[in-house]
C-alpha positions in Angstrom: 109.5 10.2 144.8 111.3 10.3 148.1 115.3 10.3 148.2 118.0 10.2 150.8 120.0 12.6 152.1 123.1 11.5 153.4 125.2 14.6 153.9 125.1 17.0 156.8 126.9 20.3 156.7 130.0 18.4 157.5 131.7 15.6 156.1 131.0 12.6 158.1 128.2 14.4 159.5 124.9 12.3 160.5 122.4 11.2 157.3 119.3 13.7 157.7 116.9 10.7 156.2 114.3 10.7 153.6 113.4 14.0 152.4 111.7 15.2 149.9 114.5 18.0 147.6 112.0 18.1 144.8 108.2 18.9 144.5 107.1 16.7 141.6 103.2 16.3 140.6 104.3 14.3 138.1 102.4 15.1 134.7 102.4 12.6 131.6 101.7 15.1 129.0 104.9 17.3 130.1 107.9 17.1 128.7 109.9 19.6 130.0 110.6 19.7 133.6 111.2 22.9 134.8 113.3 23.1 138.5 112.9 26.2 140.7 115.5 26.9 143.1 114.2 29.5 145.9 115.9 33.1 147.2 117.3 33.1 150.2 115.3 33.1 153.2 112.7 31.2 150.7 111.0 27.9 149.9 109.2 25.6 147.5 106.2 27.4 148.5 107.3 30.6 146.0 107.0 28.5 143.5 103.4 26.7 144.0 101.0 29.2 142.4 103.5 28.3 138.9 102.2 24.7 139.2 99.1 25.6 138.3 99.5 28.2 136.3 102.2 26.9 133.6 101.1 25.3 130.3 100.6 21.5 130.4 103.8 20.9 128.4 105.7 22.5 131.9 106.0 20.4 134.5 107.2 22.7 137.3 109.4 21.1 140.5 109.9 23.2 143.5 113.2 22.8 144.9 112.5 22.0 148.7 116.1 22.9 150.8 116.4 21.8 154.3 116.0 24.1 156.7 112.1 25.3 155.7 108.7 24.5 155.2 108.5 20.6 155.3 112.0 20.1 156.4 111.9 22.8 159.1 113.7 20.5 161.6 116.9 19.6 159.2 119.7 21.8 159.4 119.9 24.4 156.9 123.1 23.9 154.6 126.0 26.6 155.6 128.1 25.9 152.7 127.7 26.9 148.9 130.0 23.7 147.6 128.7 21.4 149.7 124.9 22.2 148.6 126.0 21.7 144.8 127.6 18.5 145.6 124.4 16.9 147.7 122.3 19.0 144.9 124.3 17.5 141.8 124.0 13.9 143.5 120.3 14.4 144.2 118.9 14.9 141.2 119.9 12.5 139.4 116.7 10.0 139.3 114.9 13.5 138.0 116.2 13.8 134.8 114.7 11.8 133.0 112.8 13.8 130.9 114.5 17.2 129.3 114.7 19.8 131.9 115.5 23.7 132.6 116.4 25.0 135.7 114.9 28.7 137.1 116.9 30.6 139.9 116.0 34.0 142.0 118.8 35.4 143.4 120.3 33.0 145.9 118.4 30.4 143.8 120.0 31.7 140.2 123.7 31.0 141.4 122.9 27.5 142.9 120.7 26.4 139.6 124.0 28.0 137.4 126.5 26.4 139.7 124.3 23.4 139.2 124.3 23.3 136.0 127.9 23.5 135.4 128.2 20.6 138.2 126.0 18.2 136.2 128.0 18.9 132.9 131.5 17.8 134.4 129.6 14.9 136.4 126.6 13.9 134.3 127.5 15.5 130.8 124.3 16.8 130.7 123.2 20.4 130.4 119.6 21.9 130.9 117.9 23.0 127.8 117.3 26.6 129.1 118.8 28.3 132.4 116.6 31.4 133.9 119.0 33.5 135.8 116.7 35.8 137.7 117.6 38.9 140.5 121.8 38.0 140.3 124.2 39.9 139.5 127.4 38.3 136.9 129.0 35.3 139.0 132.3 36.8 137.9 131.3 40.5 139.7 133.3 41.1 143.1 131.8 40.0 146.2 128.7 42.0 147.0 126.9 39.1 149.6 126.7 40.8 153.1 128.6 39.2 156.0 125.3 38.8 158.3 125.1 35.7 159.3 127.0 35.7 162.1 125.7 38.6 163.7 123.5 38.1 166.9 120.2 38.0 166.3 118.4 41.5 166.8 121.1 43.1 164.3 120.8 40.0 161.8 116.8 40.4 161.8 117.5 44.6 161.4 119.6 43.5 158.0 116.9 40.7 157.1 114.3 43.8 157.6 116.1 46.3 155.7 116.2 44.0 152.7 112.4 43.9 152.4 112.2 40.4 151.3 110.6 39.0 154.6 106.0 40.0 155.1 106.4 42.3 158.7 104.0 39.6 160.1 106.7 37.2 160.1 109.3 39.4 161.2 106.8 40.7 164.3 106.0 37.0 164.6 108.7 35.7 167.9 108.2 32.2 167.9 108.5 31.9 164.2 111.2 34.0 163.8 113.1 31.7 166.4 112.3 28.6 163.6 113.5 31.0 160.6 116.6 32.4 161.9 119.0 29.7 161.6 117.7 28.5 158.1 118.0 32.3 157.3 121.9 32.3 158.7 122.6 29.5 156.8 120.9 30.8 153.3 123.4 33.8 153.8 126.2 31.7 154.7 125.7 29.4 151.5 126.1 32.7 149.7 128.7 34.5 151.3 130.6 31.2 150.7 130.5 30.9 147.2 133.4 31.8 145.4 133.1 31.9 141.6 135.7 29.8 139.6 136.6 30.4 135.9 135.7 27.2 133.4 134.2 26.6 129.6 130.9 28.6 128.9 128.0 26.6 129.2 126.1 25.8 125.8 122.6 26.2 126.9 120.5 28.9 126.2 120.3 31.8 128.7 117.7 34.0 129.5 118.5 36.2 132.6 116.1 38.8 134.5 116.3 41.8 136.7 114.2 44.4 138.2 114.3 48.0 137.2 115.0 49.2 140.7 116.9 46.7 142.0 120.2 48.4 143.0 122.0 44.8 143.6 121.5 44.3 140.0 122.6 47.1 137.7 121.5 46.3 134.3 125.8 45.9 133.0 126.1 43.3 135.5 122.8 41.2 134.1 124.0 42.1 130.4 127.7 39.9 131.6 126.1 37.1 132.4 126.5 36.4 128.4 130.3 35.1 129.3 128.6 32.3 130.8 127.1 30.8 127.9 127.6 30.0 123.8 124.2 29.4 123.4 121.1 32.4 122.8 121.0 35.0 125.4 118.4 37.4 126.4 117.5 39.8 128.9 114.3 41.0 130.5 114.1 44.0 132.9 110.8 44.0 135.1 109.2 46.9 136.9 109.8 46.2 140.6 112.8 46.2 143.5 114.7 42.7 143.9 112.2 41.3 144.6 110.0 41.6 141.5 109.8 37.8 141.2 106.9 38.2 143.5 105.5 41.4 141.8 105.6 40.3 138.6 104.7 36.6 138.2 102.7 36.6 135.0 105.1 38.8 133.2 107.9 35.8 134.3 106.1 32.8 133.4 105.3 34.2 129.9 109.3 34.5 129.4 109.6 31.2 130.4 106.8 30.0 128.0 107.8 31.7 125.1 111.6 30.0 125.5 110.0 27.0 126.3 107.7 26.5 123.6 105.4 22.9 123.1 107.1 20.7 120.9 104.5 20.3 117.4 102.7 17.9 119.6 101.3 19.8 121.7 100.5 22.7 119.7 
C-alpha cells in the first residue's frame, strides 16, 4: 500500500510523492508484523531473504528509506528527528495488526527512537523491540563526523568500516549514486542526540557481535534502562556486522520471542 511523503529534509521543503516506506507482502495467516529498519549505508534488500525464511505467523516489512534501492532518486534524510517525525507519521495505516520492530545499528536507534515516538503520539508500543549492533543510547557520542568530508577520504572511512562488498566500492558510477545517501545515513546518526524519558514497557531483546569493538558487551548489557519489560541479550560470533554472518542464528531469537499464538501451533 503506497503512501505519501510530504516532508523533505527541510521544513517547507518540496513533497517527494508516493513512495513506498514499507515492504508489505501482506500475509492473512500472520499476526505479528515484524518491521526491519536497515544499517546505514543499507536497504530493504537486507532484509528480503527473512521474508521467506520466517515462520508464517511473521509477517516481515522491510523498511525502504529514501535515498536507496527503489527510491534511489529521493533525497536521503540528513536529520535523525526529522526521520522519526515523517517515520512516526508514516506508519500509522501499518499497525493494524500487533507488531515488533527489528533495528541493526543505524536501524536499532531509529526503530527505539520510533518506538518511544509512537507511545507519546499513538500510545502504542511494539510487543517486542530487537536492538541489534548499538551500543546504550545513553553512551557518549561515538558516531564519526564523515559526512562532510570530500569524497575520496569519506569512501576511505566507508572502506575501513567493512560494511560495503569491494565491488561496489571499485564500482565509479555506482559509488557516485551511493555517496550522498551514504552522507546522509551518517548525518542522520551523528545528529541524534539521546534525550532522558520513562522506560519503555516492551520487551527487549538486544544483540551484538563478539568482535565488534563499537559494541562492548557493558554497553549492550545498559540498554536494560530502556525498558520495564523482559530483557535479554545474545552475543553472536562475528564483527559489526554479524547481522549478515549470522542470519539463522538471528531469526531463531526472533522466533523464539515471537512465539505462534495456540492457533498456530
Amino acid at each position: 500500500m503506497p503512501v505519501t511523503n510530504t516532508y523533505a529534509n527541510r521544513p517547507g521543503g518540496k513533497p517527494l510523492g508516493p513512495t513506498a516506506w514499507f515492504q508489505v507482502q501482506p500475509n492473512s495467516v500472520a499476526h505479528m508484523r515484524l518491521f526491519c529498519f536497515p544499517y546505514a549505508g543499507g536497504g530493504a534488500a537486507i532484509y528480503h531473504p527473512w521474508m521467506k525464511r520466517s515462520p508464517s505467523h511473521i509477517e516481515v516489512v522491510p523498511v525502504l528509506l529514501p535515498g536507496r534501492e527503489l527510491r534511489v532518486k529521493e533525497p536521503a534524510f540528513t536529520r535523525f528527528e526529522l526521520m522519526i517525525e515523517v517515520l512516526t507519521r508514516e506508519i500509522v495505516p501499518y499497525l493494524d495488526k500487533p507488531f515488533a520492530f527489528f533495528g541493526h545499528s543505524m536501524g536499532a536507534i531509529l526503530s527505539f527512537e520510533l518506538a518511544r515516538s509512537l507511545r507519546a503520539e499513538r500510545r502504542v508500543e511494539p510487543e517486542h523491540l530487537f536492538i541489534s549492533g548499538r551500543r546504550s543510547p545513553r553512551a557518549p557520542r561515538v558516531d564519526p563526523y564523515i559526512h562532510d568530508l570530500p569524497d575520496k577520504e569519506f569512501v576511505a572511512e566507508i572502506e575501513r568500516m567493512n560494511g560495503t562488498p569491494q565491488e561496489v566500492l571499485e564500482h565509479t558510477e555506482l559509488m557516485e549514486l551511493l555517496i550522498p545517501m551514504l552522507r546522509g545515513d551518517f548525518a542522520v546518526c551523528y545528529t541524534y542526540s539521546y534525550v532522558p524519558g520513562e522506560p519503555l514497557r516492551c520487551p527487549m531483546t538486544v544483540l551484538g557481535g563478539t568482535r565488534d569493538e563499537t559494541t562492548p558487551r557493558e554497553q549492550l548489557d545498559a540498554w536494560r534502562a530502556e525498558t520495564t519489560g523482559d530483557f535479554h541479550v545474545h552475543l553472536l560470533e562475528g564483527d559489526h556486522f554479524f547481522i549478515n554472518q549470522q542470519p539463522d542464528k538471528i531469526l531463531s531469537i526472533i522466533q523464539r520471542a515471537l512465539p505462534p499464538r495456540p492457533e498456530f501451533r
